[in-house]
C-alpha positions as CSV (number, residue, x, y, z in Angstrom):
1,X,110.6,87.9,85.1
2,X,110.0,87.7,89.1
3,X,106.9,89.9,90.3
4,X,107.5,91.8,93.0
5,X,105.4,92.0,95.7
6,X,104.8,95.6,97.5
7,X,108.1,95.3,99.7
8,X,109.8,94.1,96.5
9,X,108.4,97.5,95.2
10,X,109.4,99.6,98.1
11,X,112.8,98.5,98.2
12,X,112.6,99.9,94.0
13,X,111.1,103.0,95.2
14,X,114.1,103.5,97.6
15,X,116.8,102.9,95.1
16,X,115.0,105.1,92.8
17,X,114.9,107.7,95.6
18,X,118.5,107.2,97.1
19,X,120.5,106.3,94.4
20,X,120.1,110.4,93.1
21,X,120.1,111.5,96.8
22,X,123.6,109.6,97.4
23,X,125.3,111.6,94.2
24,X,123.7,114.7,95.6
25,X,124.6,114.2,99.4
26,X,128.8,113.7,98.2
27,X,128.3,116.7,95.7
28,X,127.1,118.5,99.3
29,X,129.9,116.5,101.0
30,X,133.0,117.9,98.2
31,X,130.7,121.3,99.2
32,X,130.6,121.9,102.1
33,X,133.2,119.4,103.8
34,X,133.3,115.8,105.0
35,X,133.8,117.0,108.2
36,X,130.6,114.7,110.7
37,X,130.6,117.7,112.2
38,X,128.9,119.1,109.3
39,X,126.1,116.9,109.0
40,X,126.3,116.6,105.1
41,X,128.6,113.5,105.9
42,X,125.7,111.8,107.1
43,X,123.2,112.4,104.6
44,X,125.5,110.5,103.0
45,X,125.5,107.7,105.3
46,X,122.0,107.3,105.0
47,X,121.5,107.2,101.5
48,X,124.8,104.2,101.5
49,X,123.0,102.4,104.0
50,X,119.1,102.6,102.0
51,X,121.1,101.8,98.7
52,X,122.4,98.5,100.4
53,X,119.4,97.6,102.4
54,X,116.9,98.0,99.4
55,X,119.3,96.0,96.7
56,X,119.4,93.1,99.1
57,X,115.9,92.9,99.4
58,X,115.2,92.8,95.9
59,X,118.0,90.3,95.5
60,X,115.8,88.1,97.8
61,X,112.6,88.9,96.5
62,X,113.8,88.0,92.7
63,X,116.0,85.1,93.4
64,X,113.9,83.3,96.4
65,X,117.5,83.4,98.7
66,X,116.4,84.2,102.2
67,X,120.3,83.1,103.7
68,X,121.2,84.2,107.0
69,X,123.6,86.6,105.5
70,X,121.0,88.5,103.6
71,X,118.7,89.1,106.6
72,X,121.1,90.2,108.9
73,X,122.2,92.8,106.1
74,X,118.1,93.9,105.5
75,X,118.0,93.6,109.2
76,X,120.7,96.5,110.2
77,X,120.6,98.7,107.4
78,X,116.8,99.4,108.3
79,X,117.4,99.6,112.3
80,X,120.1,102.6,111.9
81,X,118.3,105.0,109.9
82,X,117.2,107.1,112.7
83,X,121.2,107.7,114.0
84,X,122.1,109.2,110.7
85,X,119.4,112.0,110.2
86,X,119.8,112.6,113.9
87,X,123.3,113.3,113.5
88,X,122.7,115.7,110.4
89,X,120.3,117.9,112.6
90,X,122.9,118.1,115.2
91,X,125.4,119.2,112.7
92,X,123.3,121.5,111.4
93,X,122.7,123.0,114.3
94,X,126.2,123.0,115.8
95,X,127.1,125.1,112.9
96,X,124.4,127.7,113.4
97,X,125.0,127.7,117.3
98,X,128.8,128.4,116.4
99,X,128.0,131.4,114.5
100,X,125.8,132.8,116.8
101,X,126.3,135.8,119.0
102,X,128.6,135.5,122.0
103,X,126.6,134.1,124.9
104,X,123.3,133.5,123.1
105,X,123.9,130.4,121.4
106,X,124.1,126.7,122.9
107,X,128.3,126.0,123.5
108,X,129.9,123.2,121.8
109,X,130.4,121.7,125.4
110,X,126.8,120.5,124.8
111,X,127.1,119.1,121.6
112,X,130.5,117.5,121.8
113,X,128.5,114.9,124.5
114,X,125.5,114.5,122.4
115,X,127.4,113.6,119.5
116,X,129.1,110.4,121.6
117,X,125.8,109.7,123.1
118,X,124.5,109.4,119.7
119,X,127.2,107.6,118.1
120,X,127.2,104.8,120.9
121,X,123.0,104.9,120.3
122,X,124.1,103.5,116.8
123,X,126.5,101.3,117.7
124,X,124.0,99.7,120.2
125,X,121.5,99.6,117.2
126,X,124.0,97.8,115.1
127,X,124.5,95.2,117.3
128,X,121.1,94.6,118.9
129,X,119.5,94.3,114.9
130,X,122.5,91.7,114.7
131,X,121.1,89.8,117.3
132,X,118.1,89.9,116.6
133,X,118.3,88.5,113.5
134,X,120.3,85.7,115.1
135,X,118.5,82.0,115.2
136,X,119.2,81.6,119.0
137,X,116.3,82.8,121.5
138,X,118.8,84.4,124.4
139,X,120.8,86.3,121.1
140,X,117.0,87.6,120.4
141,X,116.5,88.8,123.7
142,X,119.6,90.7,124.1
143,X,119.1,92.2,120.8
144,X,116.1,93.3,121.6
145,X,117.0,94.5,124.8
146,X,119.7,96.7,122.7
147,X,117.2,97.9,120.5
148,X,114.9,99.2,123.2
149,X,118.0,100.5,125.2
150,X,118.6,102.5,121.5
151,X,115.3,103.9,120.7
152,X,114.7,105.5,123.8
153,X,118.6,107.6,123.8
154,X,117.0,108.3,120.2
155,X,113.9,109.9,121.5
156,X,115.7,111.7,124.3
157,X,118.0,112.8,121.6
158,X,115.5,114.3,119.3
159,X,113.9,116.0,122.4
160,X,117.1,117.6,122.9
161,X,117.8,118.7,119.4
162,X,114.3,119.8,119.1
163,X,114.4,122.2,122.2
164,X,118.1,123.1,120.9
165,X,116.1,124.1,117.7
166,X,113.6,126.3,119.1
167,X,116.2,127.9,121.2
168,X,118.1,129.8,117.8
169,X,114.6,130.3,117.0
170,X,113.6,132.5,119.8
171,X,116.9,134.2,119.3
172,X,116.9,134.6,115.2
173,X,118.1,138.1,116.0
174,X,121.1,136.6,116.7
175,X,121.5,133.9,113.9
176,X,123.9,135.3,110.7
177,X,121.9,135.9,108.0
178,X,123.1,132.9,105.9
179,X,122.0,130.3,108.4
180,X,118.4,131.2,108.1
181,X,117.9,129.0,105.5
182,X,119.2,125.8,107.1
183,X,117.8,127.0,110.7
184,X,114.3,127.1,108.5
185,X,114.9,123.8,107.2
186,X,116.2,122.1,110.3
187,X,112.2,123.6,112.1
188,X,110.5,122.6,109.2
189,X,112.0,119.1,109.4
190,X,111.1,118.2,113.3
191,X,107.4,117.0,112.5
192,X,108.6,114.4,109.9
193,X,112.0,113.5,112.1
194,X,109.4,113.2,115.2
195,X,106.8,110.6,112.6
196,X,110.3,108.4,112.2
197,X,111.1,108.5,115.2
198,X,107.7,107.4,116.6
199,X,108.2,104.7,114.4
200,X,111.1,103.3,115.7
201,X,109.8,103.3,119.3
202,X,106.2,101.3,117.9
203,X,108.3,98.8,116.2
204,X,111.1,98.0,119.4
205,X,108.6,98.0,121.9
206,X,105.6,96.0,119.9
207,X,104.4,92.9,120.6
208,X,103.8,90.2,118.5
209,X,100.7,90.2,116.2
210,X,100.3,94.1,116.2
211,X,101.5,95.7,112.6
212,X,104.2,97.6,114.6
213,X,106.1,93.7,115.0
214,X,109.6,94.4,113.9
215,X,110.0,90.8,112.4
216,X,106.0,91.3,110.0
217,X,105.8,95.4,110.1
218,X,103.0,96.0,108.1
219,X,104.5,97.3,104.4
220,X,102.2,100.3,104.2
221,X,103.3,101.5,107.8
222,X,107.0,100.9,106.6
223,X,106.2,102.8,103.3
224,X,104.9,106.2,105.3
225,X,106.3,106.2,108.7
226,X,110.2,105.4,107.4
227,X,110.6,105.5,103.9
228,X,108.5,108.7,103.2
229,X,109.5,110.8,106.4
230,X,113.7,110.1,105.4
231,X,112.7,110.7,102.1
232,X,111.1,114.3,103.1
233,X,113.6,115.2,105.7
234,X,116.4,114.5,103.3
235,X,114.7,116.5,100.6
236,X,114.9,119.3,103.3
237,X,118.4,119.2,104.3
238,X,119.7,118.6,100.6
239,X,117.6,121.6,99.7
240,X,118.9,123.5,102.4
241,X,122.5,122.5,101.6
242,X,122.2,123.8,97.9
243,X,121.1,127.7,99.4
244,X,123.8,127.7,102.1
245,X,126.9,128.8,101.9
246,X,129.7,127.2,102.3
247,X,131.2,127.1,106.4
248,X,134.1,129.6,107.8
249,X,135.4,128.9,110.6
250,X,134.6,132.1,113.4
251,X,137.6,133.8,114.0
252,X,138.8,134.7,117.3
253,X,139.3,138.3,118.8
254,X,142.7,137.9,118.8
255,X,143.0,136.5,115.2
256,X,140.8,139.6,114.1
257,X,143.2,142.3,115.8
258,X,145.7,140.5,114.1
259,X,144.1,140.6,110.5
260,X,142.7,144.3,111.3
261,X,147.0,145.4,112.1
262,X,148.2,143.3,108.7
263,X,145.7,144.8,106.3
264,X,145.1,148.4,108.1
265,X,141.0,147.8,108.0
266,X,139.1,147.3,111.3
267,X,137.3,144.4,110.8
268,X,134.4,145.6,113.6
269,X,134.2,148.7,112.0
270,X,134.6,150.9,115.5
271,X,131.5,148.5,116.9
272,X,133.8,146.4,119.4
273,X,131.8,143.9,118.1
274,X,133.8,140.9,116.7
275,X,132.3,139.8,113.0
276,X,131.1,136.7,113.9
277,X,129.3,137.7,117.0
278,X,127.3,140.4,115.0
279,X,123.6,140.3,114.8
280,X,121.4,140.6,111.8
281,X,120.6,143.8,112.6
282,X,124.7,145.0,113.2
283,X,125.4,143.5,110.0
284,X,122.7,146.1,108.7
285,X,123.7,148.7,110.2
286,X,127.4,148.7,109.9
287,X,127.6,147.6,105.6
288,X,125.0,150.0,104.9
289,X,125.8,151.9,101.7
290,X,128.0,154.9,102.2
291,X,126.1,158.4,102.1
292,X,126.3,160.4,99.1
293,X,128.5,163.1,98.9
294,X,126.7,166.7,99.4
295,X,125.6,168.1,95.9
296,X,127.7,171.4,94.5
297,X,126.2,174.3,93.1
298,X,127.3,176.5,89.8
299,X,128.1,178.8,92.3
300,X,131.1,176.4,94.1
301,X,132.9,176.9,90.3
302,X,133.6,180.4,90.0
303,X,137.0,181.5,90.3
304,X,136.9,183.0,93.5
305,X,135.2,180.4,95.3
306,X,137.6,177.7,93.8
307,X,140.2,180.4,95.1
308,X,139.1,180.4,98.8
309,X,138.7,176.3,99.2
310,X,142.3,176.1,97.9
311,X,143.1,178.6,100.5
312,X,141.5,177.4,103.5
313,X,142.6,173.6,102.6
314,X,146.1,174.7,102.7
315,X,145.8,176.5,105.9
């Protein structure tokens, strides 16, 4: 039996990690949607791509192959793991945007462009870890002058999401109720996105000889800086996923006047306020439990009395 040395074991730890987290991510997926819009979708992604980058490293590691084919593979599934989370978190918070008040939330003008932006960032990651891997020097070059051109979109990218963060949470009044969870966990999850993303900018711009050198990254660094911050940050979301409700799509003001005339009930309740623009504190105020009706006396039963009401409620 081959020994493993501690990438060997890392690349264990990840399936060990990933393998659950990629039958938990599609139960999310049949859950929630596989809509990328989502996010969920690419929790998914993630795990896939961890899954294949881990097996073919212990497939090296125990059978001594080291073919081109094998690197390239270990090469791009470890250079794209920062597009994936990135694109959860801006699901995530597309979704709690969209059910924000009216005017208070971030439009989905902004995030339609930030999606591209990072779709192309993974694209470019794809292909620069391609050529990096490649035996020709001017390949090397270009590849790494793609994967310098991708890590800095995915730092503006997290700044972006970050302040786009901070933003619902200055306005929380105006966040429904059952985002709160997944606003929490998207907050809670900056720090560790912000260690993995710092670790993709150390190990593109690096030179060689420092432990950051994409081609000998020190395994420890590898082991806290990626593997344990995805692993965290996709703890979060999955977490997050399991408390939130499934997604309904807003419904206009027009759709809710029609709904209100089919079924006879005002869905604003005489507020003028549509449902899904409602605060926290609306939503309070206008499902608060009816008022009790006023308590009778013995006296209300006597005859007479009973005799009056009848009298007056026919006049």
């Amino acid at each position: 039996m081959a020994v493993l040395d501690p990438r060997g074991i890392l690349s264990a730890v990840e399936l060990a990690f990933f393998c659950p987290s990629l039958i938990i991510s599609a139960t999310l997926c049949f859950r929630h949607g596989f809509n990328t819009k989502y996010g969920w979708f690419y929790l998914l992604t993630l795990s896939i791509l961890r899954i294949i980058g881990a097996s073919v490293t212990l497939y090296s590691e125990t059978q001594h192959d080291y073919s081109i084919g094998l690197i390239i593979t270990a090469a791009i599934t470890s250079s794209i793991g920062t597009a994936p989370l990135l694109l959860a978190l801006m699901g995530f918070l597309e979704r709690i945007h969209t059910g924000m008040a009216e005017g208070k939330g971030v439009k989905m003008i902004v995030f339609r462009p930030l999606h591209l932006i990072a779709l192309a960032a993974l694209v470019i990651a794809i292909v620069g870890g391609t050529n990096e891997s490649d035996s020709s020097v001017s390949e090397q070059q270009t590849g790494k002058a793609l994967m310098e051109a991708a890590a800095i979109i995915f730092l503006v990218m997290y700044i972006s999401l970050a302040a786009i963060a901070l933003l619902a949470v200055t306005r929380l009044r105006y966040v429904l109720t059952e985002e709160h969870r997944l606003l929490r966990a998207t907050v809670i999850a900056l720090p560790f996105l912000f260690v993995r993303i710092l670790y993709t900018q150390l190990t593109t711009f690096a030179k060689p000889g420092s432990i950051f050198y994409y081609r000998s990254v020190n395994v420890y660094v590898l082991s806290f800086m990626q593997f344990a911050m995805e692993a965290i940050v996709v703890t979060i979301f999955i977490v997050a996923g399991a408390m939130t409700p499934k997604w309904i799509k807003p419904q206009t003001v027009d759709q809710i006047a029609e709904d209100s005339h089919k079924h006879g009930d005002m869905e604003s309740r005489g507020s003028g306020v549509p449902l899904q623009n409602r605060s926290a504190r609306q939503e309070r105020v206008l499902y608060q439990a009816p008022r009790q009706q006023q308590q009778r006396s013995i006296g209300d039963y006597r005859p007479s009395r009973l005799i009056m009401n009848a009298i007056k409620t026919r006049r």
